[in-house]
N, C-alpha and C positions, 0 to 999 in steps of 0.2 A: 246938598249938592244940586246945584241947577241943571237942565237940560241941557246937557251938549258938554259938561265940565269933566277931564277926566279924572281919574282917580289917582293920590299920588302915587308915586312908584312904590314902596312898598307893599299897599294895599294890593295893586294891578299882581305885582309879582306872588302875594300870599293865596289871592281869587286864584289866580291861575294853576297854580300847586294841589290847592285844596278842590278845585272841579276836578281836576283827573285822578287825584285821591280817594275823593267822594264818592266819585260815579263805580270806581275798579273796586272798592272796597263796600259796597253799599252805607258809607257812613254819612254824619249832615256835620262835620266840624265847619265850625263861623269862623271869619277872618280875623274877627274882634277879639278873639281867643290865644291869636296866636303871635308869636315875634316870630322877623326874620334878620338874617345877619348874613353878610358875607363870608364863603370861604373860599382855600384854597380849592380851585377848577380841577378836573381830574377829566379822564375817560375822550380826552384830545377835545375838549371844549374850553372856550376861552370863558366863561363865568360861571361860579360854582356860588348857592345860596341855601341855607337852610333855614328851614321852617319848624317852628317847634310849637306844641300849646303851650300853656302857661299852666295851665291845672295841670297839678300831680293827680287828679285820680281818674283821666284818660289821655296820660301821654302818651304823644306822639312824635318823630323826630321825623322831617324827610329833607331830599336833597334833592335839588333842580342842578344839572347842570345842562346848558344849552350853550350853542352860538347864535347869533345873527344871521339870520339865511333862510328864506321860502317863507313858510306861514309859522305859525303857532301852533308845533305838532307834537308831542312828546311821548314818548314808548310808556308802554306798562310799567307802573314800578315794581321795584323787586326788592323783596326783604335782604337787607346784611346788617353786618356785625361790625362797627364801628371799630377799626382796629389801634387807633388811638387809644381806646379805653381796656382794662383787664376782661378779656370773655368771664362773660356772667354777672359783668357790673353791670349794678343799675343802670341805665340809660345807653345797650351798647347795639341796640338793633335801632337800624334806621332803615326808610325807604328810601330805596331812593327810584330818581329818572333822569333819561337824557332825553334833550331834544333840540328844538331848532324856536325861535321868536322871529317874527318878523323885524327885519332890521329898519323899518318906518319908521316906527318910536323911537331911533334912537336918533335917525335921520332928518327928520321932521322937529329934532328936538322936545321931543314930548317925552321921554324918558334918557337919565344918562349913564343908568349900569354901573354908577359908581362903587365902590368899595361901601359896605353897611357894617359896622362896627355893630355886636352886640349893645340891645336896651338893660342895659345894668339896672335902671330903675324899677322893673318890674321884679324883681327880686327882694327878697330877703338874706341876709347874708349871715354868717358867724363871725364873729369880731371880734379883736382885740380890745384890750379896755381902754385903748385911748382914741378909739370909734375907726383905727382900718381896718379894711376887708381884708379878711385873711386869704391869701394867696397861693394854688398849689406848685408845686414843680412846674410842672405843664402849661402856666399859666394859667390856669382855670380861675375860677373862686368856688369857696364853699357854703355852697349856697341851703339854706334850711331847707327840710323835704317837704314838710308841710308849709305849700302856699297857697293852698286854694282860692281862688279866683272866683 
């Protein structure tokens, strides 16, 4: 990346998650580690995003949700319980935070907050034997535990 190039949206939106994670948690998770995907906004904010590693043997799930307005400021996160998922299932604690992004990038067209479909590619899946991914109720997929990264 040259001087002066920004970074694409995902990346800017994964940095930004994992500095306020990093720093409240004293952890070092890489951006290069992780996907991000769009969800449903919650907590009276219009964009909801989550971040997840890739490695099963230090995940982590968190949740940006913010508006457009003032700086780039985000509260503390705070541990829940995914209520989508059964309590006690695998993967049902997330971090999450609110906060606020400067609405420049989206002004300036430097960023467009689009909708991010999960990266299905970085998965391993369980299959049918005539190569579909098997699919839950919920829409999920069932994806293998072991995928080390």
């Amino acid at each position: 990346m040259s001087l002066g190039q920004l970074k694409p949206e995902k990346e800017f939106l994964i940095e930004l998650a994992l500095h306020e994670f990093n720093q409240q948690y004293q952890k070092n998770i890489k951006a290069e580690v992780c996907a991000i995907c769009s969800i449903k906004p919650a907590y009276g904010a219009k964009y909801g995003y989550e971040i997840d590693t890739i490695r099963t043997d230090d995940y982590v799930r968190l949740r940006m949700y913010f508006n457009l307005e003032g700086l780039n400021k985000f509260k503390p996160y705070r541990l829940e319980v995914d209520k989508t998922l059964a309590p006690g299932q695998l993967d049902d604690e997330v971090y999450v935070t609110i906060g606020t992004i400067n609405p420049y990038y989206l002004d300036a067209g430097i960023y467009k907050f689009r909708w991010m479909n999960e990266d299905l590619t970085r998965y391993k899946f369980l299959m049918y034997m005539n190569g579909n991914v098997i699919q839950t109720a919920n829409s999920g997929y069932l994806k293998l535990v072991n995928q080390g990264v």
